[in-house]
C-alpha positions in Angstrom: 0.0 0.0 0.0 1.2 3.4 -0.6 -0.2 6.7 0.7 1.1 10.1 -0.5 1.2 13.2 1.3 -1.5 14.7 0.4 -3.4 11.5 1.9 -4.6 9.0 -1.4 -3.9 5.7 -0.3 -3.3 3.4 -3.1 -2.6 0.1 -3.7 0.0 -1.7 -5.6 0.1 -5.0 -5.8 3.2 -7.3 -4.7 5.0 -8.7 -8.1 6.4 -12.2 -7.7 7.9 -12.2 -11.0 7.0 -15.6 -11.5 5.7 -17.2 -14.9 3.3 -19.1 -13.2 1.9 -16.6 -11.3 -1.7 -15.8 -13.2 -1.0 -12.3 -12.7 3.0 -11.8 -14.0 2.8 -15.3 -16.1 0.5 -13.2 -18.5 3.1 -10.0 -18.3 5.8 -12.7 -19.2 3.9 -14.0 -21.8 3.1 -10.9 -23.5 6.5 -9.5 -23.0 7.9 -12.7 -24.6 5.5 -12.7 -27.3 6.0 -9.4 -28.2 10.2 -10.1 -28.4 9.6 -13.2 -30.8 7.3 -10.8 -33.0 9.7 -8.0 -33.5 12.4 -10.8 -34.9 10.0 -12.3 -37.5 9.9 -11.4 -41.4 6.3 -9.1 -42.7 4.8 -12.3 -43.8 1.8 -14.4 -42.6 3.1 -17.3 -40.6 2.0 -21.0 -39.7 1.5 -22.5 -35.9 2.5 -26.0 -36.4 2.1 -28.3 -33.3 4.1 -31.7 -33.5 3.5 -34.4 -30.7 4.7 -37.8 -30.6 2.5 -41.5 -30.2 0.9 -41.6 -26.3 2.8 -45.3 -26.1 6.4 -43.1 -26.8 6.1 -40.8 -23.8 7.4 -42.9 -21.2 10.9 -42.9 -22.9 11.2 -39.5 -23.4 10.1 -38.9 -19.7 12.2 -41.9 -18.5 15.6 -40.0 -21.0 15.0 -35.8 -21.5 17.9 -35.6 -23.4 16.2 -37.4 -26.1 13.7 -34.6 -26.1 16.2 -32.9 -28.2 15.4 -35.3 -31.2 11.5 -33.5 -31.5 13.4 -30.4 -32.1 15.5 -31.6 -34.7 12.6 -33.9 -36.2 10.4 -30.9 -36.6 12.7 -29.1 -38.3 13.7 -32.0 -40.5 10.6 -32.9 -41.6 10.0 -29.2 -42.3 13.6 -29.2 -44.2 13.2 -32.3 -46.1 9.2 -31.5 -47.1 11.4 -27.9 -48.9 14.0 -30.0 -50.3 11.5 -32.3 -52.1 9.6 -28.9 -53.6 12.1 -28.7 -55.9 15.9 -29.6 -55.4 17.9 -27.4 -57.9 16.0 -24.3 -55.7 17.1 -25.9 -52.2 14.2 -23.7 -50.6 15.1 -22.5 -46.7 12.7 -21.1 -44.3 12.8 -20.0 -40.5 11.5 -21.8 -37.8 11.0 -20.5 -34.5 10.5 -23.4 -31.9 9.7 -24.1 -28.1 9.1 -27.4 -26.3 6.1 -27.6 -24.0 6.0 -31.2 -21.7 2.7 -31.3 -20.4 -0.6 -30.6 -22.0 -3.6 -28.6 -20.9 -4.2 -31.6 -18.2 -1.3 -31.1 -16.8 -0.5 -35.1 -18.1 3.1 -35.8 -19.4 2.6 -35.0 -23.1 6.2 -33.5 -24.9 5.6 -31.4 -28.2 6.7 -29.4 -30.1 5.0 -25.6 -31.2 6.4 -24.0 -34.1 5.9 -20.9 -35.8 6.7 -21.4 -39.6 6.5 -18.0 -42.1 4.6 -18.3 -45.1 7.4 -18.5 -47.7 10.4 -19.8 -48.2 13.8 -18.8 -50.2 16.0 -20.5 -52.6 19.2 -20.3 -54.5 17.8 -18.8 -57.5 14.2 -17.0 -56.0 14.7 -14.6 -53.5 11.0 -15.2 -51.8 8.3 -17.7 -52.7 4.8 -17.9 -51.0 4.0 -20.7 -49.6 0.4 -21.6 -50.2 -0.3 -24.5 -48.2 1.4 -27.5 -46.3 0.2 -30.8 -47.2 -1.1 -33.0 -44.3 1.0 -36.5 -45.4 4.0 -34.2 -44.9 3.4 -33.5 -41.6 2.8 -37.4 -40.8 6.8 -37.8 -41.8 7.7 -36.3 -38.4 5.9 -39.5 -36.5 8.9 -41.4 -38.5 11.3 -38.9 -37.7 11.0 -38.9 -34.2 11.6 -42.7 -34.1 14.3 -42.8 -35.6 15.8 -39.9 -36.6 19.3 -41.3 -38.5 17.1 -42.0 -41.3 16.3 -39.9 -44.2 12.9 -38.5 -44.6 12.9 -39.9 -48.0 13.6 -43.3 -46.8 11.0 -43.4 -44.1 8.4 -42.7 -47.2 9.2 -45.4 -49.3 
């Protein structure tokens, strides 16, 4: 509480500076999302969640360094679904990524969120627009994150 000197009391609430605080977990958040906004490109962007099978969590609970391979699968399968577009190009994009290890029910459930922009580079075009992503290219992650020495193209055929 603070009072001035001319008597107004007022009231300022205590700040714990905690992320799960209701109060400054929402200041964090918007702070935070406001920071990744400034970094991205003037295009419209994709939110890609990628999760893995219910009957894989216990390993990746059981070993958290493996939860390093959803990182690199998501970006992978995103890399290898550019690549197969058209090769000669060798298309790019950025990927911002962050890992979240529990669901909404607070159950053990490791994924992945992504923000993907809209278009892509290559060699020879300096931006393309990227219409749409197919659905059987997001399927290639499941492979990916089981076993993630192999080649995207391999796991396909």
């Amino acid at each position: 509480m603070y009072e001035c000197e001319c008597g107004e009391t007022k009231y300022v609430p205590f700040r714990c500076k905690s992320r799960f605080c209701g109060c400054c977990g929402y200041q964090y958040q918007k702070f935070r999302a406001e920071k990744v906004k400034s970094k991205l490109i003037k295009c419209a962007h994709r939110h890609i969640v990628f999760t893995i099978a219910k009957e894989l969590r216990d390993y990746f609970r059981k070993d958290r360094a493996l939860l390093n391979i959803l990182f690199q699968s998501a970006a992978h399968t995103i890399s290898e679904w550019l690549l197969s577009k058209n090769k000669k190009e060798q298309f790019k994009t950025g990927l911002a990524a962050t890992l979240h290890t529990f669901g909404r029910d607070l159950k053990w459930n490791p994924h992945i969120h992504m923000v993907m922009p809209m278009c892509k580079v290559g060699k020879f075009s300096p931006f393309v627009k990227i219409t749409f992503l197919p659905y059987p290219m997001l399927l290639i992650y499941d492979y990916a994150s089981i076993q993630p020495q192999r080649s995207c193209s391999e796991m396909v055929n």
